[in-house]
ROLOPA-684717 format. One record per residue: residue in three letters; x, y, z of N, C-alpha, C in turn. Coordinates in steps of 0.1 Angstrom, whole numbers, padded with zeros to 4 digits, always signed. Example, Ala and Ser with C-alpha at 12.3 -4.5 7.8 and 13.67 -1.06 7.14 Angstrom:
! residues 2
ala+0132-0057+0078+0123-0045+0078+0132-0033+0078/ser+0128-0022+0071+0137-0011+0071+0129+0000+0079/
This chain:
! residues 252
unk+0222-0638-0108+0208-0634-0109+0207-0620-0115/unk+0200-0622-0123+0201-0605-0133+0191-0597-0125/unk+0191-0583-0125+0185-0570-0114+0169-0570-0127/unk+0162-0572-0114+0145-0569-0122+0146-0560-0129/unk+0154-0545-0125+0155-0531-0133+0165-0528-0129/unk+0165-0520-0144+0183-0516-0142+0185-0499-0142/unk+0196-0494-0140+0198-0478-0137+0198-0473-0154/unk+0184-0463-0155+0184-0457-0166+0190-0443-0169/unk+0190-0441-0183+0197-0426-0177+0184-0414-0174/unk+0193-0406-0169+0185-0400-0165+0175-0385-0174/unk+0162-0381-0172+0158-0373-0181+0165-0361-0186/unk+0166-0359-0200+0169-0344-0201+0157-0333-0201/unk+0161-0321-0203+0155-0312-0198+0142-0311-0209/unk+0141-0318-0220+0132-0319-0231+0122-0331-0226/unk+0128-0338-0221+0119-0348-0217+0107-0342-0205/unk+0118-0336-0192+0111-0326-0187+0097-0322-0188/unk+0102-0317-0195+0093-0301-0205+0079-0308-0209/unk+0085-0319-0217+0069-0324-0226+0063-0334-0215/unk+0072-0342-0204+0057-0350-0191+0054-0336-0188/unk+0056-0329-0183+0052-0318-0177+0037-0309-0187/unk+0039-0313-0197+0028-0304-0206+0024-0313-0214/unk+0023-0327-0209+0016-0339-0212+0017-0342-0229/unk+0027-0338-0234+0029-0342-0251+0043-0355-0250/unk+0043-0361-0244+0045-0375-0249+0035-0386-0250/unk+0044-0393-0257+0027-0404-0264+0029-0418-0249/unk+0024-0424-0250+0023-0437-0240+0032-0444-0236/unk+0045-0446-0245+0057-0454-0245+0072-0445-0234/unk+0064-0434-0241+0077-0426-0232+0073-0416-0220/unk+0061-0417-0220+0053-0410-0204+0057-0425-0198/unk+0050-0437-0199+0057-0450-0192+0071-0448-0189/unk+0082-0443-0198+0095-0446-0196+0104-0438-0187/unk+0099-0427-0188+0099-0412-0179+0095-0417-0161/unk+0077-0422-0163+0069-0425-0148+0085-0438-0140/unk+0086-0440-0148+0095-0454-0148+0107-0450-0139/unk+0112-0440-0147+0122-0434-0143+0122-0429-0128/unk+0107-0418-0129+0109-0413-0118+0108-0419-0107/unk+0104-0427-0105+0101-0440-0093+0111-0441-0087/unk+0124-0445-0095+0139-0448-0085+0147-0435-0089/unk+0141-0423-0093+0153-0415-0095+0145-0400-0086/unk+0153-0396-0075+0148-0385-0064+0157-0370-0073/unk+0166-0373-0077+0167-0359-0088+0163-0358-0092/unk+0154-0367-0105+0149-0364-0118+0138-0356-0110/unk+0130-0364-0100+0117-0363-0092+0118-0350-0087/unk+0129-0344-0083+0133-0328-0076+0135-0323-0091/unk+0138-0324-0100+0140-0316-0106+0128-0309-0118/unk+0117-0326-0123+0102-0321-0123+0096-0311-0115/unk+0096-0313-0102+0089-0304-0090+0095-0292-0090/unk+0109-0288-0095+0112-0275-0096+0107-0269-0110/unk+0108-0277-0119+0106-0271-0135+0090-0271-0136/unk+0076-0277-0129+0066-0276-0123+0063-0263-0117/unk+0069-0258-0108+0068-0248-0097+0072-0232-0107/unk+0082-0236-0115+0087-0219-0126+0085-0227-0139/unk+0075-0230-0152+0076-0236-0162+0083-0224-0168/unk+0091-0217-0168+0094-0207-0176+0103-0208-0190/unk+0097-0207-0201+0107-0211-0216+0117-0209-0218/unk+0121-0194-0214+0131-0188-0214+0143-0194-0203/unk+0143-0197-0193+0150-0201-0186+0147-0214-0191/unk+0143-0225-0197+0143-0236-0201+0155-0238-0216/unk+0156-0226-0222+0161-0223-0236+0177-0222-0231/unk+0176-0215-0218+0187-0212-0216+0197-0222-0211/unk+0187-0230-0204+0194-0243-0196+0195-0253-0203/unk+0190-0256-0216+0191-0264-0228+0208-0259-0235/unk+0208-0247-0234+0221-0242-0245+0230-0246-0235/unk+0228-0246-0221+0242-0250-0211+0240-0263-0207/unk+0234-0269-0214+0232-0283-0215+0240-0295-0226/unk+0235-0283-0233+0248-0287-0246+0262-0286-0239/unk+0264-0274-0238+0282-0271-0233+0285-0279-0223/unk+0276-0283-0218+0285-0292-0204+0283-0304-0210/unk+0276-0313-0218+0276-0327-0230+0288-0322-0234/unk+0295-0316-0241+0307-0314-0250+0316-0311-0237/unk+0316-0309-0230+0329-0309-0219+0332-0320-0213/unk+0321-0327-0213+0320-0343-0204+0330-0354-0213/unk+0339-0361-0206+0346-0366-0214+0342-0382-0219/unk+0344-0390-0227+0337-0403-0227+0339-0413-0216/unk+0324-0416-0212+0327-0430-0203+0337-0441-0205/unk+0345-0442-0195+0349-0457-0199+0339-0468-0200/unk+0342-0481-0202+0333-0492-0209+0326-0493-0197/unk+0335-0496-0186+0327-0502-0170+0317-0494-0163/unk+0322-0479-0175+0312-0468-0168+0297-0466-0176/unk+0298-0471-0185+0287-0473-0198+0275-0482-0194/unk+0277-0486-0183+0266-0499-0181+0259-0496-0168/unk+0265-0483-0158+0254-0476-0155+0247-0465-0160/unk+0251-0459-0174+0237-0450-0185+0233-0438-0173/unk+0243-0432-0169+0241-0421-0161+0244-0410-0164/unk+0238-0400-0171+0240-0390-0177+0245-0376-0168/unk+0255-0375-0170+0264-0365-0158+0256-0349-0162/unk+0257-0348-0179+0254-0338-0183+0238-0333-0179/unk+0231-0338-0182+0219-0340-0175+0215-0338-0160/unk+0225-0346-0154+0226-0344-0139+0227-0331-0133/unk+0239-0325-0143+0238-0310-0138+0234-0298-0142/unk+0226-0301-0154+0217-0296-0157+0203-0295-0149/unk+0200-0307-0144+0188-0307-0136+0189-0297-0122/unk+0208-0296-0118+0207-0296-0107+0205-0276-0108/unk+0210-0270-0118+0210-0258-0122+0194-0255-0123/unk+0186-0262-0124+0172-0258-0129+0169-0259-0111/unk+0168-0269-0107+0162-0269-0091+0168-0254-0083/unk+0181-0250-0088+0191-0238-0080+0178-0224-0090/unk+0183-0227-0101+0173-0206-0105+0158-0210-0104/unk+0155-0222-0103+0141-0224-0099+0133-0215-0086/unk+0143-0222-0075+0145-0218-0062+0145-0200-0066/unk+0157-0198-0072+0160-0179-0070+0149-0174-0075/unk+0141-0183-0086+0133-0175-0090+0121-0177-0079/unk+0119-0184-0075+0109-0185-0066+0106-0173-0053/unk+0121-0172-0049+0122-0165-0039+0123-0152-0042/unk+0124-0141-0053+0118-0131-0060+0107-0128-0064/unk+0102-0143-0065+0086-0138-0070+0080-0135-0060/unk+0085-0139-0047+0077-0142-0038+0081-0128-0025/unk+0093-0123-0027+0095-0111-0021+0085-0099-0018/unk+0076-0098-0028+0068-0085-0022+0058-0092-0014/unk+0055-0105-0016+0041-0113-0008+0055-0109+0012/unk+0064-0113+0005+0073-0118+0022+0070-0105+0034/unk+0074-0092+0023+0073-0082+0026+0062-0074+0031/unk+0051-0075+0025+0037-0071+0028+0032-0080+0038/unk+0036-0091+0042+0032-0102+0058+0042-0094+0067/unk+0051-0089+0066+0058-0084+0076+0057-0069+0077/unk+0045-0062+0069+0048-0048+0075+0033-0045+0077/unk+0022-0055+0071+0008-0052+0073+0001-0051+0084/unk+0000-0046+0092-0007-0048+0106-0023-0037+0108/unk-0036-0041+0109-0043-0037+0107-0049-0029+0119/unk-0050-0012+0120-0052-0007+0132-0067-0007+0138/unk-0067-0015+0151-0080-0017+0154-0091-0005+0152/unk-0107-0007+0151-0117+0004+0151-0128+0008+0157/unk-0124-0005+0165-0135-0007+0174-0138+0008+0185/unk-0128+0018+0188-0128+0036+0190-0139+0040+0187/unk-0137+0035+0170-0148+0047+0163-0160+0042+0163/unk-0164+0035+0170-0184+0033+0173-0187+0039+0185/unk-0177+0038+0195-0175+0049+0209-0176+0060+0204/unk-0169+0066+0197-0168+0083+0192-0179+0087+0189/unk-0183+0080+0180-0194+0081+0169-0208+0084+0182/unk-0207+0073+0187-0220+0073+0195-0219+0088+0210/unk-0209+0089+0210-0204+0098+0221-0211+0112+0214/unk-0204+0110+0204-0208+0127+0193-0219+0130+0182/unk-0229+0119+0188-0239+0114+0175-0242+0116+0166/unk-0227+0110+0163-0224+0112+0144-0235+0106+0138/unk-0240+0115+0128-0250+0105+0119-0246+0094+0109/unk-0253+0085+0110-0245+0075+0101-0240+0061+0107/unk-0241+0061+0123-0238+0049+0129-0250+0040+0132/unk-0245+0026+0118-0258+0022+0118-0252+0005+0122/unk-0264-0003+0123-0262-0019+0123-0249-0022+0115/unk-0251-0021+0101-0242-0026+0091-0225-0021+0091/unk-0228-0011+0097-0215+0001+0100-0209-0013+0114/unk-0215-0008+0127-0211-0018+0133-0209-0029+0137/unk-0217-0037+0126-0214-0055+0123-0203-0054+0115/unk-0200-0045+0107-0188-0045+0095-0170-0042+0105/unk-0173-0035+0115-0164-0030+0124-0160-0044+0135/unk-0175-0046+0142-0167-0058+0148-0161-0072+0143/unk-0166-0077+0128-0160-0082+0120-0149-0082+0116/unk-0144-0068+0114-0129-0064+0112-0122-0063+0125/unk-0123-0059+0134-0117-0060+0146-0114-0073+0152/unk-0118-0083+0149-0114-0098+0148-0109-0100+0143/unk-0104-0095+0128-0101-0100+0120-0101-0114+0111/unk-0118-0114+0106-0126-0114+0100-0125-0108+0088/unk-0117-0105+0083-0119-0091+0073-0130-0097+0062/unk-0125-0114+0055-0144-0113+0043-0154-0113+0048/unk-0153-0119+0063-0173-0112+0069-0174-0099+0068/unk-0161-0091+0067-0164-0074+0073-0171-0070+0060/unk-0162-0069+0047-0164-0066+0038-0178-0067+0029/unk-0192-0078+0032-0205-0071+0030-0213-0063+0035/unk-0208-0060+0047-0212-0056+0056-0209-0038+0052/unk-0194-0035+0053-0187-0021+0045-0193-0019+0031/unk-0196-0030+0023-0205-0023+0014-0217-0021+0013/unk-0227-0029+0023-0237-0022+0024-0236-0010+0032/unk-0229-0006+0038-0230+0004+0048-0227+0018+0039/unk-0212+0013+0031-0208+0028+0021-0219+0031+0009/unk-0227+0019+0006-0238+0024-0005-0248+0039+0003/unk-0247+0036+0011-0258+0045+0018-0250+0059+0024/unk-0235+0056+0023-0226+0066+0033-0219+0066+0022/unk-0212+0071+0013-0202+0070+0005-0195+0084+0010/unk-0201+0092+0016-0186+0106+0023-0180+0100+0034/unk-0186+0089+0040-0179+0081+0053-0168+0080+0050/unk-0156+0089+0052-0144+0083+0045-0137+0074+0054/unk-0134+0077+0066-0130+0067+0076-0137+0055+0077/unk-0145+0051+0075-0155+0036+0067-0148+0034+0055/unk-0145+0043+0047-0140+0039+0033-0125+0033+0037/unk-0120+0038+0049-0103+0033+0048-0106+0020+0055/unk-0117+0018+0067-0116+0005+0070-0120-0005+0061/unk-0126-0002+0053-0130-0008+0041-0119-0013+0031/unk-0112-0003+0030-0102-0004+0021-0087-0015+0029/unk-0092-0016+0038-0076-0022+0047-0083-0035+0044/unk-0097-0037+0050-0104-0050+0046-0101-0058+0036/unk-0107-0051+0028-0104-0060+0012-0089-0060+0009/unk-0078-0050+0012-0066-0050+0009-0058-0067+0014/unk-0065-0071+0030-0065-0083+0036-0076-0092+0033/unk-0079-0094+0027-0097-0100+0025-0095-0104+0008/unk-0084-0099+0001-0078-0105-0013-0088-0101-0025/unk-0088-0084-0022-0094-0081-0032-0086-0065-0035/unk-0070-0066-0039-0064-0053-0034-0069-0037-0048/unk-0073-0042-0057-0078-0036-0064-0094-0026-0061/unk-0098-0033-0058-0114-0023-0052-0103-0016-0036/unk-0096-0022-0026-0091-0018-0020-0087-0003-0024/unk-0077-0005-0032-0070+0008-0032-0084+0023-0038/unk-0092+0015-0048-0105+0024-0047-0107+0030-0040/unk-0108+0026-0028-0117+0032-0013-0101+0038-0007/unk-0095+0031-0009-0079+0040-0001-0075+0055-0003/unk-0077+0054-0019-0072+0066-0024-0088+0077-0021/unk-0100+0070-0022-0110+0085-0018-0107+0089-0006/unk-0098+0080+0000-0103+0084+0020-0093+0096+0017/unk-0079+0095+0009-0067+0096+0012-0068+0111+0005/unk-0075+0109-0007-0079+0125-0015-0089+0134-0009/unk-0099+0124+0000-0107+0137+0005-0107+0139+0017/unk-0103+0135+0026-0100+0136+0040-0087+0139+0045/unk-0083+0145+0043-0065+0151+0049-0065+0146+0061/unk-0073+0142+0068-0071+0133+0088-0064+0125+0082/unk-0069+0118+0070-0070+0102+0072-0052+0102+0056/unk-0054+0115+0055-0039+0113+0045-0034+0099+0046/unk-0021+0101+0054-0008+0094+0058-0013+0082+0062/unk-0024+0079+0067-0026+0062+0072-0031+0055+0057/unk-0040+0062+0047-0045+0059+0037-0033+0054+0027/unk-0026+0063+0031-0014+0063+0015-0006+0051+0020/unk-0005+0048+0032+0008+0041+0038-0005+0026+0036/unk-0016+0022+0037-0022+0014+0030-0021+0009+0017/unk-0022+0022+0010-0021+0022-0006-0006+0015-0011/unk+0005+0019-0006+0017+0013-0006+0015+0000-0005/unk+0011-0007+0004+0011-0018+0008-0005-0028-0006/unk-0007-0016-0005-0017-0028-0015-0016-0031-0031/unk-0004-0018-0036+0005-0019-0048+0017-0030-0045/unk+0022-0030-0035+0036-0039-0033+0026-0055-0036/unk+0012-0053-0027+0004-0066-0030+0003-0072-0042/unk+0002-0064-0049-0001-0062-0066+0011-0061-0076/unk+0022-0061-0065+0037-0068-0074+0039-0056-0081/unk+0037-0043-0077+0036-0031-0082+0047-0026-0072/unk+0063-0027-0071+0072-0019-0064+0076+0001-0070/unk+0070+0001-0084+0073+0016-0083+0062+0025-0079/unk+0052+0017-0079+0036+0028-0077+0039+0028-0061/unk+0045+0021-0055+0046+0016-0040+0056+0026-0038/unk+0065+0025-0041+0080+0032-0036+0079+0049-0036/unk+0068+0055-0043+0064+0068-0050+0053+0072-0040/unk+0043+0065-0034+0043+0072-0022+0050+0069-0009/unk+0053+0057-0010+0062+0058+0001+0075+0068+0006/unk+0078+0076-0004+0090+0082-0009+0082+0099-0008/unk+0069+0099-0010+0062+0107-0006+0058+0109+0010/unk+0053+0096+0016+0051+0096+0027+0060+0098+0041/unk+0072+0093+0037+0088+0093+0044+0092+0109+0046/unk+0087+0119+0035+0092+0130+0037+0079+0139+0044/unk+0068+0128+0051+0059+0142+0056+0062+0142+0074/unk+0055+0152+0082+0057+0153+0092+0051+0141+0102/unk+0039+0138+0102+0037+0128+0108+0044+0116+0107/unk+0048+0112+0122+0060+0108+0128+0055+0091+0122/unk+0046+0087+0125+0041+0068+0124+0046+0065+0112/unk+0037+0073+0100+0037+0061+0091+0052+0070+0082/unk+0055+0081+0083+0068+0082+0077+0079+0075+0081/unk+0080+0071+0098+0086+0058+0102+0088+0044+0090/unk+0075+0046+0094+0070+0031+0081+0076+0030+0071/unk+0074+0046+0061+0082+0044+0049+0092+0039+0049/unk+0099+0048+0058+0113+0052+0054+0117+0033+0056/unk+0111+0024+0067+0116+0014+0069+0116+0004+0061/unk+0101+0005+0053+0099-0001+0037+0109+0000+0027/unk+0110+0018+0026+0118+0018+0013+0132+0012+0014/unk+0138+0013+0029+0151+0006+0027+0148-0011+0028/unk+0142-0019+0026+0139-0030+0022+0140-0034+0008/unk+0133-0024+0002+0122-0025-0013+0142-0018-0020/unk+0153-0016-0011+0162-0010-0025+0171-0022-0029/
């Protein structure tokens, strides 16, 4: 009894390329979909070349695709009639491997920024405030604070900007503001409010900058990061020069 389907070979890295960016015509997206059905490499090796489309690394893995076809010696006859392309095979399997490395690189300053971000509570400063009747402690100030002290940070964040339109010297509002959005996925207006607290309030220096770091590393920015951190490591206050110093030996 002859097999409904039979073992095809398997995709090369061109075939890849074009299901993936949808330029094959009908005959050979069918031949490909076909493929992938009974083939779990080819199927891992789309989902890797998916995940990094990258040209360059595709150019490169084509040229060592060649060299390993020209090393591969000829099938014998009995071997010809399962159409299993070895060269191919390990080609796919090199794409799933720098796919992966590359993945795990790109993804290094996200790894790094989940493990050093911790947001210091502020719920203090409406006690202070009200203790020393700082002007300026209003509804929006402290709906914006207990929102962030949950961590809440995108409820906090309309809240911080209605409150800084009216307060803009608030700089300690400007830093919880700025930690907000730094967590709240907006690290660009973040570091805005980071750097005023950080240039005009000398209290709030070392906690501001040691934010700022963290919201450049966010921003896949390791030398804007490493430069105050490298700044911050050498000042006296004990916390966040801790911090640096424990960053920068990560970040080398």
């Amino acid at each position: 009894m002859k097999e409904l389907t039979a073992p095809t070979v398997c995709l090369s890295l061109e075939e890849i390329q074009h299901y993936a960016k949808d330029r094959l015509d009908e005959a050979a997206r069918f031949r490909v979909e076909n493929h992938l059905l009974d083939c779990a490499l080819c199927r891992a090796a789309l989902d890797a070349y998916m995940a990094n489309p990258d040209e360059t690394l595709g150019a490169d893995l084509a040229l060592l695709q060649q060299q390993i076809q020209k090393a591969v010696p000829p099938k014998k006859k009995q071997m010809q009639k399962i159409k299993f392309n070895y060269a191919a095979a390990a080609v796919i399997l090199i794409i799933m491997t720098a796919a992966a490395v590359v993945y795990w690189q790109h993804t290094r300053y996200d790894r790094l920024y989940a493990a050093f971000f911790s947001a210091p509570k502020a719920g203090d400063v409406i006690a202070l405030r009200s203790e020393q009747g700082t002007p300026g402690a209003a509804p929006t100030f402290d709906q914006a604070i207990n929102y962030y002290d949950a961590g809440d940070f995108s409820a906090a964040i309309p809240y911080f900007d209605a409150y800084l339109k009216g307060h803009p010297d608030d700089f300690q509002a400007g830093l919880y503001a700025g930690i907000a959005l730094l967590n709240g996925g907006d690290p660009e207006k973040a570091i805005e409010w980071l750097t005023t607290a950080s240039i005009n309030d000398p209290k709030l220096f070392d906690e501001a900058n040691w934010y700022l770091a963290l919201a450049f590393l966010k921003q896949k920015n390791p030398a804007e990061a490493v430069k105050i951190l490298e700044n911050l490591s050498q000042r006296a206050e004990p916390v966040f020069a801790g911090k640096a110093k424990a960053l920068l030996e990560r970040l080398e």
